[in-house]
C-alpha positions in Angstrom: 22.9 196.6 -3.7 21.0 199.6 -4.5 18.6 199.2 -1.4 19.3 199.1 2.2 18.6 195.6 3.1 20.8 194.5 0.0 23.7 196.9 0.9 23.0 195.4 4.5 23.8 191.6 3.4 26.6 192.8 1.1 28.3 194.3 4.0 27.8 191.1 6.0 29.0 189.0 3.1 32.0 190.6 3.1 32.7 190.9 7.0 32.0 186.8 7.2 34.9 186.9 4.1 36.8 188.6 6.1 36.9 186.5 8.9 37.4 183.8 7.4 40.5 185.0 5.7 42.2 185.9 8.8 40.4 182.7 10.7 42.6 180.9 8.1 45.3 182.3 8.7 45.5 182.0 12.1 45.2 178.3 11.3 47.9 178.5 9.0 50.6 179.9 11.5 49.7 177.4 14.2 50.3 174.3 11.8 53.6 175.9 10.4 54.9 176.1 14.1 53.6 173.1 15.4 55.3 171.5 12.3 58.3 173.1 13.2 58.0 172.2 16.7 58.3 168.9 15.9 60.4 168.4 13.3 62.5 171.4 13.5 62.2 172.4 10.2 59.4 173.2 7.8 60.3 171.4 4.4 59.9 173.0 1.5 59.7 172.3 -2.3 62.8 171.2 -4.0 64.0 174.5 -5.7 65.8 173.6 -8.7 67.1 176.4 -11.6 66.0 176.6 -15.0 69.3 176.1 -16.4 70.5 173.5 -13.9 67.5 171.5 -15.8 67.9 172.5 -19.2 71.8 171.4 -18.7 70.6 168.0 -17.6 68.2 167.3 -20.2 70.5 168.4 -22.3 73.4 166.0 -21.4 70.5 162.9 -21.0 69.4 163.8 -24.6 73.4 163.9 -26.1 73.8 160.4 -24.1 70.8 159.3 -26.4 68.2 159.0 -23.7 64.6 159.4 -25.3 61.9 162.0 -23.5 60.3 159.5 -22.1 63.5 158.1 -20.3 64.6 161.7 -19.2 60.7 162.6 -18.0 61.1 159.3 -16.0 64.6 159.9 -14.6 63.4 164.1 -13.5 60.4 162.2 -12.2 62.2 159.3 -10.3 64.6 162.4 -8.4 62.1 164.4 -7.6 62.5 167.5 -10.0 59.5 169.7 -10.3 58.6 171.2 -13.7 58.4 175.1 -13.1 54.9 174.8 -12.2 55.8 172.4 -9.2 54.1 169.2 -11.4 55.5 165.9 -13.4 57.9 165.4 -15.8 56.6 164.5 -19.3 57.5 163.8 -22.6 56.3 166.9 -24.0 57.1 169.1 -20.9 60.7 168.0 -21.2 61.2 168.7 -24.6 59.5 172.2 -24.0 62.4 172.6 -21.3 65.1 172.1 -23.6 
């Protein structure tokens, strides 16, 4: 970077990066739209709220389930964990 042929590939560098970015985006935008071209809408993630959880595990674990049964049944509907993953033992009693 300190000579002119260095400062001369960094500024390439970072024009290819660049392009890429918005080469991505492009790509992006057109498989959202197709996708809601043909389907008509563009599913997302479940969105589920913290307490809406915590109250479920809570009323699983007062019926006597165990974690594993209550990672199973979160797992089972289709309830992501806050970082959109699975349901385990230790995540659930985390959640509570």
């Amino acid at each position: 970077m300190t000579t002119a042929t260095g400062q001369l590939v960094a500024g390439i560098l970072m024009q290819v990066a660049e392009w890429e970015a918005k080469i991505i985006g492009e790509r992006t935008k057109a498989a959202l739209a197709a996708a809601k071209r043909n389907y008509g809408v563009v599913p997302g993630p479940a969105r589920y709220s913290p307490t809406d959880i915590t109250e479920r595990i809570r009323a699983l674990r007062d019926s006597g389930a165990t974690l594993q049964a209550i990672a199973d049944n979160l797992n089972d509907s289709g309830v992501p964990t806050a970082k959109g993953g699975r349901w385990y033992p230790t995540s659930v009693r985390r959640a509570a």
